[in-house]
N, CA and C atoms as a LAMMPS dump frame, in Angstrom:
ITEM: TIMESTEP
0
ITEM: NUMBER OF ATOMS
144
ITEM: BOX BOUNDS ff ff ff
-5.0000000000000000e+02 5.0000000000000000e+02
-5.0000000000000000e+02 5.0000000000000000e+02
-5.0000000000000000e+02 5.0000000000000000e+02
ITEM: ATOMS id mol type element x y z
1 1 1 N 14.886 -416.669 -129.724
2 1 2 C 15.619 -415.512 -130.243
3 1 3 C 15.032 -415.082 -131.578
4 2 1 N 14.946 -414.284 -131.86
5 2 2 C 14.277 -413.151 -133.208
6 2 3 C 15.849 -412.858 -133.597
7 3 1 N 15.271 -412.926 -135.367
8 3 2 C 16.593 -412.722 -136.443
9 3 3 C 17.121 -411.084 -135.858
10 4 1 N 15.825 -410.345 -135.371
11 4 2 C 15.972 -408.866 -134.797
12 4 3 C 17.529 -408.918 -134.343
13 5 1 N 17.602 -409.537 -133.049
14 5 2 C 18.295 -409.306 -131.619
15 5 3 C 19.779 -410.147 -132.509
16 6 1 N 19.579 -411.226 -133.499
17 6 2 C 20.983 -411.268 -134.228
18 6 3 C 21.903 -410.545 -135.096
19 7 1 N 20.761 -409.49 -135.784
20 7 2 C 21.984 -408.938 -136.057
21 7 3 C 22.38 -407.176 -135.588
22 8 1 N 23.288 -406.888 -136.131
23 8 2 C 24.227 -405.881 -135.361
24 8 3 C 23.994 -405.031 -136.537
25 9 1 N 23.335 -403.726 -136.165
26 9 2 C 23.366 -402.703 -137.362
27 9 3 C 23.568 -401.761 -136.636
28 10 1 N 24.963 -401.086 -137.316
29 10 2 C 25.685 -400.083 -137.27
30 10 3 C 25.542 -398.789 -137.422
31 11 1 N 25.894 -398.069 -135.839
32 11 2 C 25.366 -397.154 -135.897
33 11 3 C 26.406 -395.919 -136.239
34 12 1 N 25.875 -394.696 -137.137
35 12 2 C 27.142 -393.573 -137.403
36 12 3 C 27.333 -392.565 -136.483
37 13 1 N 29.09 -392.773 -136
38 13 2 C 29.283 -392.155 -134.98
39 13 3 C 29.41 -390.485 -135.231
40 14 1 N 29.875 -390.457 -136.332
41 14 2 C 30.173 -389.042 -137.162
42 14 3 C 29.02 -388.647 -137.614
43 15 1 N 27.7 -388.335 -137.115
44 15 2 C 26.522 -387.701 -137.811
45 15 3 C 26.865 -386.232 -137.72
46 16 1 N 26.735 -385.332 -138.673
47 16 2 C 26.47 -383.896 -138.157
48 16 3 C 25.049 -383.477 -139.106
49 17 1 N 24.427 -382.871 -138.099
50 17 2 C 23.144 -382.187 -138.348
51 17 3 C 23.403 -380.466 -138.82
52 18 1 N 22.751 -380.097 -139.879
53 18 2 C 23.049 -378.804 -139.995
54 18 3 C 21.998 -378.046 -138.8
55 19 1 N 22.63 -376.813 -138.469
56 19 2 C 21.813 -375.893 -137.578
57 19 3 C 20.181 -375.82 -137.721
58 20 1 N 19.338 -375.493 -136.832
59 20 2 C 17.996 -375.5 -137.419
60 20 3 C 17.822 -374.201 -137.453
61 21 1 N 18.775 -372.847 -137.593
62 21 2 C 18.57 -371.701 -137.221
63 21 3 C 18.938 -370.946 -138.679
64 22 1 N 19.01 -371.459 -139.93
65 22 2 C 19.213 -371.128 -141.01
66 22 3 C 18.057 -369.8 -141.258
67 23 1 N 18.902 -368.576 -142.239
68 23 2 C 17.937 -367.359 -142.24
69 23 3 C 17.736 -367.78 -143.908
70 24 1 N 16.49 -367.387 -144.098
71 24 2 C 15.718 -367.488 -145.254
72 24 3 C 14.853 -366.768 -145.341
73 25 1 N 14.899 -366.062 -146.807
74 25 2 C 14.005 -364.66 -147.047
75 25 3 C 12.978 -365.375 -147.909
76 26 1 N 12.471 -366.419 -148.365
77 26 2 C 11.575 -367.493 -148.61
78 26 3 C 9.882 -367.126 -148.269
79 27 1 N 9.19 -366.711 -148.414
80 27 2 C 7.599 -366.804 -147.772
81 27 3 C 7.632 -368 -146.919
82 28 1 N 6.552 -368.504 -146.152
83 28 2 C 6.426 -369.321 -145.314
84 28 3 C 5.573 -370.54 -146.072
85 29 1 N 6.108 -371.771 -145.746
86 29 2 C 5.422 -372.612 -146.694
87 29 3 C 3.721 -372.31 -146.905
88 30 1 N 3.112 -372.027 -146.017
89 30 2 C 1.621 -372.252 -145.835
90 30 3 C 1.189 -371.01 -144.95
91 31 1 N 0.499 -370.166 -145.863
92 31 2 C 0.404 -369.157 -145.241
93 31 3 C -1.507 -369.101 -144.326
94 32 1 N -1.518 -368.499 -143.582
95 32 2 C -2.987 -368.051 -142.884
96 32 3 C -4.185 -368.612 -144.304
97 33 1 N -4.28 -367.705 -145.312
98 33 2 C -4.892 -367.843 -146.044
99 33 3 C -5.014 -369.176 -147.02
100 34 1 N -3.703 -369.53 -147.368
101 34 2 C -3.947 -371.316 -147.718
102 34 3 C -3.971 -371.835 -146.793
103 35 1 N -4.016 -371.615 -145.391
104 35 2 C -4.784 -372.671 -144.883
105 35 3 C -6.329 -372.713 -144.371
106 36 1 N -6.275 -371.778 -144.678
107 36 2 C -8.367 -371.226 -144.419
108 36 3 C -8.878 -371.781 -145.651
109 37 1 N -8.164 -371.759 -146.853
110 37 2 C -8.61 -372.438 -147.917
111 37 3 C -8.72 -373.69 -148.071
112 38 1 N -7.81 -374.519 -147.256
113 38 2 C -7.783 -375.846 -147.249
114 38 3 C -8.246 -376.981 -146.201
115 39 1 N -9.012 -375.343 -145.053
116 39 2 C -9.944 -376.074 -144.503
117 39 3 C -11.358 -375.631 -145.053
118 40 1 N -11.322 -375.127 -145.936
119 40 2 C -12.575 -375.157 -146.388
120 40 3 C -12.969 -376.237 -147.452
121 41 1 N -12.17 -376.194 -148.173
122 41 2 C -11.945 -377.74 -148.904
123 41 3 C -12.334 -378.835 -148.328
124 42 1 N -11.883 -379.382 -147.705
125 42 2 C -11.627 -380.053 -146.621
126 42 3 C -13.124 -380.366 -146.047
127 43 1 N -14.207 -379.152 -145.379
128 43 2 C -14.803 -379.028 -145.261
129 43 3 C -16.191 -379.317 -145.953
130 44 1 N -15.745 -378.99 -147.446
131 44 2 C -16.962 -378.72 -148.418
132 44 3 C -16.89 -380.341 -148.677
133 45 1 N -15.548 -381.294 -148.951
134 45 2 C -15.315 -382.882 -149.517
135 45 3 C -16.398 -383.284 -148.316
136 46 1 N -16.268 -383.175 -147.33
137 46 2 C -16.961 -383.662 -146.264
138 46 3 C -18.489 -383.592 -146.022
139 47 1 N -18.784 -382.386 -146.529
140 47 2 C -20.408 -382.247 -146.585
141 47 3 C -20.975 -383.159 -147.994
142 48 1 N -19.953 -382.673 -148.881
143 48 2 C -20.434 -383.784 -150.142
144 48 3 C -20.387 -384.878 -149.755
């Protein structure tokens, strides 16, 4: 037997998750252009 399978951890029956449908007028974390930039980065560390 493993200490695992002895003990008993408790699980919460009352979880609530907020919606994933929240509206936000926010920019988008990572736009087209930072990420063309950060594969170029990315790119250039690599050739160096």
């Amino acid at each position: 037997m493993s200490v695992a399978k002895d003990l008993e951890i408790p699980k919460p029956k009352d979880v609530i998750f907020p919606p994933g449908d929240l509206y936000s007028d926010e920019p988008p974390w990572e736009t087209d252009l930072h990420l063309r930039q950060m594969i170029l980065l990315i790119q250039c560390l690599e050739w160096w």
